[in-house]
C-alpha positions as CSV (number, residue, x, y, z in Angstrom):
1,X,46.0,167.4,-34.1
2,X,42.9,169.5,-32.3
3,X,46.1,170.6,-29.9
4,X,48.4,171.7,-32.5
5,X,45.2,173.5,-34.3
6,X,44.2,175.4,-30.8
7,X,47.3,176.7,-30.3
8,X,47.9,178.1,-34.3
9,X,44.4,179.3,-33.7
10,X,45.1,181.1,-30.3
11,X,48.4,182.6,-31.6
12,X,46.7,184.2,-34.4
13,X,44.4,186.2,-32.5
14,X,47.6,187.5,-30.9
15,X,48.3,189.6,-34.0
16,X,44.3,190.7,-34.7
17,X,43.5,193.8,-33.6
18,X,41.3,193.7,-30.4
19,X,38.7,196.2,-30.2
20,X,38.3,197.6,-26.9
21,X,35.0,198.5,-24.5
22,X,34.4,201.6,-22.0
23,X,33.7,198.7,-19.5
24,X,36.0,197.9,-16.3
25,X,35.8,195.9,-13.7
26,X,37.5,197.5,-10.5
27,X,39.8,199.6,-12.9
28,X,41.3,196.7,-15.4
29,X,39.6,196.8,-18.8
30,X,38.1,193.5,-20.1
31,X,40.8,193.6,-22.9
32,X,43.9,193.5,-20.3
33,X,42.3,190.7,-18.2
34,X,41.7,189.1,-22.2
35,X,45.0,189.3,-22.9
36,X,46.6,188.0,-20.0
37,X,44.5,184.4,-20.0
38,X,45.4,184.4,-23.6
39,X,49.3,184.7,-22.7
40,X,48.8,182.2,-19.9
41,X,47.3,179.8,-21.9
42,X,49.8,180.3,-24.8
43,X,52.8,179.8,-22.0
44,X,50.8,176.4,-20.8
45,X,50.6,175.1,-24.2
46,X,53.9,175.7,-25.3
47,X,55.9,174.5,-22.0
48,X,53.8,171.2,-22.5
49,X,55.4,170.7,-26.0
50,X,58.8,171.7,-25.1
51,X,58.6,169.2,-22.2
52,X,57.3,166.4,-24.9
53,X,60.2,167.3,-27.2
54,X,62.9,167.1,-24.7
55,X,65.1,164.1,-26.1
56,X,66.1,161.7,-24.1
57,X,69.5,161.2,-23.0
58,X,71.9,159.0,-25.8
59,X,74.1,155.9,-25.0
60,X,76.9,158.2,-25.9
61,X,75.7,160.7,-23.2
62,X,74.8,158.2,-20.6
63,X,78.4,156.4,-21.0
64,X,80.3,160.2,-20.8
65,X,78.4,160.9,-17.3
66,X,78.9,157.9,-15.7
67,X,83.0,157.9,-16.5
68,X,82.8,161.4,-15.5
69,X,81.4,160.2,-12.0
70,X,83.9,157.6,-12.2
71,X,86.9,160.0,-12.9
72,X,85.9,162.2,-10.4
73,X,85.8,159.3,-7.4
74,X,88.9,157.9,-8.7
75,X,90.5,161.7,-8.5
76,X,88.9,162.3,-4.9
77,X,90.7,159.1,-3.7
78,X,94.4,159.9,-5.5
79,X,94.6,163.5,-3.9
80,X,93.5,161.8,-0.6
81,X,96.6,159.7,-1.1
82,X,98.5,162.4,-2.4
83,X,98.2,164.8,0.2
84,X,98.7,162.8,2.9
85,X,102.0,161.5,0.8
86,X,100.8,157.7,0.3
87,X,102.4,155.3,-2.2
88,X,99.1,154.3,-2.6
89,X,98.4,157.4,-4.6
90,X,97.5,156.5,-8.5
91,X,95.6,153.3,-7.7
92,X,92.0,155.6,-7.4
93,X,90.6,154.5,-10.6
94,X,91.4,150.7,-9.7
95,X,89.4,150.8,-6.6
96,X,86.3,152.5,-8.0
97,X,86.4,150.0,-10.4
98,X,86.7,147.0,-8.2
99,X,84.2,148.8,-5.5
100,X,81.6,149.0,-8.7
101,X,82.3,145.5,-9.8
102,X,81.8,144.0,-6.3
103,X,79.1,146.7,-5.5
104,X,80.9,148.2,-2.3
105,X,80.8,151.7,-1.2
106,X,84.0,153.4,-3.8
107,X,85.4,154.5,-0.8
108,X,85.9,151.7,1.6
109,X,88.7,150.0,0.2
110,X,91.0,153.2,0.0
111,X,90.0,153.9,3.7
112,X,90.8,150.2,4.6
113,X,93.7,150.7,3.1
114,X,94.4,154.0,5.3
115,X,93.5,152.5,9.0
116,X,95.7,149.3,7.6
117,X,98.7,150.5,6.6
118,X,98.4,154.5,6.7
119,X,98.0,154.1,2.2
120,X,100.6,151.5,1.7
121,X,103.3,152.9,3.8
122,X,103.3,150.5,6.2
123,X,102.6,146.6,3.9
124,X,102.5,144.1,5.7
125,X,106.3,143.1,6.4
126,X,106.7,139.2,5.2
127,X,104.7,139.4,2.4
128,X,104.1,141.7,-0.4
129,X,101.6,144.3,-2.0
130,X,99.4,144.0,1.2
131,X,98.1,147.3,2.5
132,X,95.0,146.0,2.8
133,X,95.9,143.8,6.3
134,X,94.3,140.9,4.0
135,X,94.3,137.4,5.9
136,X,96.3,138.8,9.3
137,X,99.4,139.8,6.8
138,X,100.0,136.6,5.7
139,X,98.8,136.7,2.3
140,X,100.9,138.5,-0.3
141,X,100.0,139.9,-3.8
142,X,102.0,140.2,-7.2
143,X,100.9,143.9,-7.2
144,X,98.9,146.7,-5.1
145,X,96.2,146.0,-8.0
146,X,96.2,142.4,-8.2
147,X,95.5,142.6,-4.0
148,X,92.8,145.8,-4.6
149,X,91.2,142.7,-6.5
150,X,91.0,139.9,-4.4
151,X,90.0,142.0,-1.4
152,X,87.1,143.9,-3.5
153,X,86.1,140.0,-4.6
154,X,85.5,139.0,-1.0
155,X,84.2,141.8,0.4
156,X,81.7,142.5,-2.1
157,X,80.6,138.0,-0.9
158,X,81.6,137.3,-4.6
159,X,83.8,134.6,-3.3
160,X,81.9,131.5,-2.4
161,X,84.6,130.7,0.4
162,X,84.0,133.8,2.1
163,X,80.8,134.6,1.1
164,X,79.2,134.0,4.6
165,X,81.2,136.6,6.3
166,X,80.6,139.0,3.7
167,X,77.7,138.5,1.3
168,X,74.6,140.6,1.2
169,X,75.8,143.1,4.4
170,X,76.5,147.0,5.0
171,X,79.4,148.7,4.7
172,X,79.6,148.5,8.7
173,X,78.6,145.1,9.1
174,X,81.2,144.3,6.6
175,X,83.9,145.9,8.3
176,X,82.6,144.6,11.6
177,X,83.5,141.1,10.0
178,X,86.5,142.3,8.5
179,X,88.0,143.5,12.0
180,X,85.0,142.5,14.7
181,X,84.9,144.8,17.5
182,X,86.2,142.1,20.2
183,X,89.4,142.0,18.2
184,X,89.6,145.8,17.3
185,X,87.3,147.9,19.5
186,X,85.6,150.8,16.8
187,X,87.3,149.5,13.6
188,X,84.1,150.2,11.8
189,X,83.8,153.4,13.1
190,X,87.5,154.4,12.3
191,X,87.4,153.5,8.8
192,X,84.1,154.7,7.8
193,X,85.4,158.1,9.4
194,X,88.5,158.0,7.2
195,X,85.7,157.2,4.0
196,X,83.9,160.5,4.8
197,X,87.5,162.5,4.6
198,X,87.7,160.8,1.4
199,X,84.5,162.1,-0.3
200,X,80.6,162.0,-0.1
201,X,78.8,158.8,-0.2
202,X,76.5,157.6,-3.6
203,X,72.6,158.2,-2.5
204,X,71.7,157.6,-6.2
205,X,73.1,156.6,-9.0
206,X,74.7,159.1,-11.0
207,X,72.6,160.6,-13.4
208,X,74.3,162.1,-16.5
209,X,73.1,165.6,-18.2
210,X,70.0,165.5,-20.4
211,X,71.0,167.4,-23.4
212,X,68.6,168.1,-26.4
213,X,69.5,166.6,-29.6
């Protein structure tokens, strides 16, 4: 209350006349040097009550940035697949949501499916909907989504069974177990190349807009 009545009291000399002196000090009248702590002051106060009434940002506006992160991964991984002429291409949405599920970098399983079968052009032969390379091709899958599933699952050490190979790890310690270098020399390396052709890694969280209400 004693802030809201300093400030009406400061503005209000703003519009008084001010009577002015024959004195200077080094060539600036006591009025001007007046007038500009007066301003200063006035410009402190009011940034401090903008800054209190800044709204914070609604469910509704949380929810819109975070699909909008989401859209834009999932967009950055189907040109990927698009330029490069992959029948893989259209499946970007359904990794970033496995990746976020299973808390995995969103673009490791797009670049695993890159070094594995060059984005689905090369499945495994005897069995189906494997791009992936998943259990030395000899696992199949009902559909490219149901196997972008299971591999997210077990990568991400949400399945008890594999768990210890995967669980609580890096993106390159998780590929090292995926592929370990003894069997293929700089696998980790190869696909985590691939993954920065495919778009920047997530420092933060995305943070939506703050918009005033």
């Amino acid at each position: 209350m004693k802030k809201d009545n300093l400030i009406r009291f400061v503005q209000s000399l703003i519009f008084l006349p001010v009577m002015t002196t024959s004195l200077s000090l080094g060539g600036v009248h006591n009025t001007d040097i007046a007038q500009n702590v007066l301003f200063q002051k006035l410009n402190i106060e009011f940034d401090g009550k903008l800054a209190i009434n800044e709204a914070a940002p609604s469910k509704d506006q949380i929810e819109a940035g975070l699909l909008k992160a989401k859209t834009e991964k999932a967009e950055a991984i189907d040109f990927y697949f698009d330029e490069h002429d992959m029948p893989l291409e259209g499946t970007g949405m359904k990794m970033v949501e496995a990746a976020e599920r299973n808390e995995l970098d969103w673009r490791l399983l797009p670049a695993i499916a890159v070094r594995e079968s060059t984005g689905g052009k090369n499945d495994c032969i005897k069995v189906d909907h494997n791009a992936f390379g998943w259990g030395s091709c000899k696992i199949g899958f009902k559909s490219d989504e149901a196997a972008i599933d299971v591999v997210a699952r077990n990568l991400g050490g949400n399945n008890p069974k594999t768990a210890h190979h995967y669980g609580d790890k890096t993106t390159k310690q998780i590929l090292r177990a995926y592929n370990p270098p003894s069997i293929v020399p700089r696998y980790a390396e190869q696909v985590m190349s691939i993954m920065d052709t495919i778009g920047e890694a997530d420092n933060v969280a995305p943070t939506p807009p703050i918009l005033n209400t």
